[in-house]
Phi, psi and omega in degrees: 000142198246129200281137184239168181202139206285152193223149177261163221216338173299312198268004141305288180323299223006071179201133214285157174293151175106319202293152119001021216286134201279112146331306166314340195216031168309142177217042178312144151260027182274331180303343153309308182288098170248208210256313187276354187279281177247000174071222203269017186275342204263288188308331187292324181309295197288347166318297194267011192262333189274327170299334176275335181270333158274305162336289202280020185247327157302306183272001171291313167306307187303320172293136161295328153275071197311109177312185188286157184304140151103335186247139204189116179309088198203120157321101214309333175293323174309283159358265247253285171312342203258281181297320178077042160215166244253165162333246184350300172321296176327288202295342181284292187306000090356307196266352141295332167309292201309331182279322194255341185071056165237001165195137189244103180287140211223099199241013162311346197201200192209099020243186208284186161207117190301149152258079198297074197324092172145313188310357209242328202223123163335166198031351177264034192198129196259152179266182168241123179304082186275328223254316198269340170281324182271359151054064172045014184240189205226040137247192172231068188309326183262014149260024172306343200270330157295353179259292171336335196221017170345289194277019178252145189273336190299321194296323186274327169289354148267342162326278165003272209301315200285349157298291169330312202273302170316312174307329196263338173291123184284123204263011148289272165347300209082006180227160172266162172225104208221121172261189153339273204314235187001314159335284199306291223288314184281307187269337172089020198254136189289141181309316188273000159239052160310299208287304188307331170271334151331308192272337168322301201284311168323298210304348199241021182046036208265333194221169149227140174270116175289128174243164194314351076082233195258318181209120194289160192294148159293140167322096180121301193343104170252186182316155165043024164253006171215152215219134159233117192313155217211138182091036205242317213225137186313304204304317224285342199240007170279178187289309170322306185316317165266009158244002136305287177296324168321298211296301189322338181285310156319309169311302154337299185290305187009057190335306171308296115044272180314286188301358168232044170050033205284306183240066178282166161318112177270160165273143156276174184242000000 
């Protein structure tokens, strides 16, 4: 069985389950963490907000008295073997999680202990493909690229899109169904540097585009408005399997492709 872990999913979203969201008036807080605001302290925030969410899915298991959801009791060493950045990093990034409300700390005693917000309440939480980031080692080895590639604004903004993309999924299907529109509106990533955070996450196997294909379209539906998360299913890590995601990927990057606008910016429907 491949183990996932709850990611908190409100303050991406911002909207209670159930509600509509009038597109004009998402009030998501991932579009806060921008480039000019915090620089690479924004990527580290979803780093270490996904290292607390593995933590706090390990210690839940481990106890016998299962602490409360979402919450966890976890060390800066903890940190730091999960992510592979340094103390300081860590903590700016905490008090950006903290600032956007997507996690609350508790610093009375040692060591602290997080509150992952929302995770505690239906619909206010996503799973995460915990088992397939950490690839069996004791970092969170296939976001190796998000530490490596920090000081690029392109790196938070495939972060972005992929919390998102998580957000959004549907776990009967396994895919998200996401246009442009919706991209811009929820994450705050200027349309035009979409395609690049798309292909981060193909090129990191983070993701794939299901194709017509693998699942037929809904009535309106267009191309590259749907993602399927990668690391939910045993297939996901064969060999066949990566060689499947490979093409799609290629196809995708594909310049002749690009240049006959095969993969423009879609609308939503």
């Amino acid at each position: 069985m491949i183990a996932w872990a709850k990611f908190p999913s409100r303050w991406i979203k911002g909207y209670a389950p159930g509600e509509a969201p009038n597109r004009a008036e998402l009030d998501g807080a991932l579009k806060q963490l921008t480039w000019r605001e915090h620089r690479s302290a924004a990527t580290y925030a979803i780093l270490v907000l996904i290292a607390l969410a593995v933590l706090a899915n390990r210690a839940g298991h481990a106890s016998k008295i299962r602490p409360p959801a979402g919450r966890v009791a976890a060390t800066y060493d903890q940190l730091e073997e999960l992510t592979l950045v340094s103390r300081r990093s860590i903590s700016r990034a905490i008090q950006v999680l903290e600032q956007v409300g997507a996690l609350q700390v508790d610093r009375t005693g040692l060591p602290n202990v997080y509150t992952l917000v929302g995770v505690a309440t239906g619909g206010d939480w996503c799973k995460l493909p915990q088992d397939y980031l950490v690839k069996r080692g004791p970092a969170l080895q296939r976001l190796g690229f998000a530490r490596q590639l920090a000081r690029d604004k392109g790196t938070l903004n495939a972060l972005k899109l992929y919390v998102l993309l998580l957000t959004m999924r549907d776990d009967k299907s396994g895919v998200a169904r996401l246009g442009y529109d919706k991209i811009e509106a929820y994450a705050g990533i200027r349309r035009e540097e979409i395609q690049a955070a798309i292909s981060m996450l193909l090129n990191n196997r983070l993701c794939t585009i299901v194709t017509s294909e693998q699942m037929d379209y809904e009535p309106g539906e267009r191309a590259h408005n749907r993602y399927r998360i990668l690391g939910f299913k045993a297939v996901d890590v064969s060999e066949e399997q990566g060689l499947v995601i490979d093409l799609v990927r290629d196809l995708y990057n594909d310049p002749a492709r690009l240049a006959a606008g095969v993969t423009t910016a879609p609308t939503d429907q």
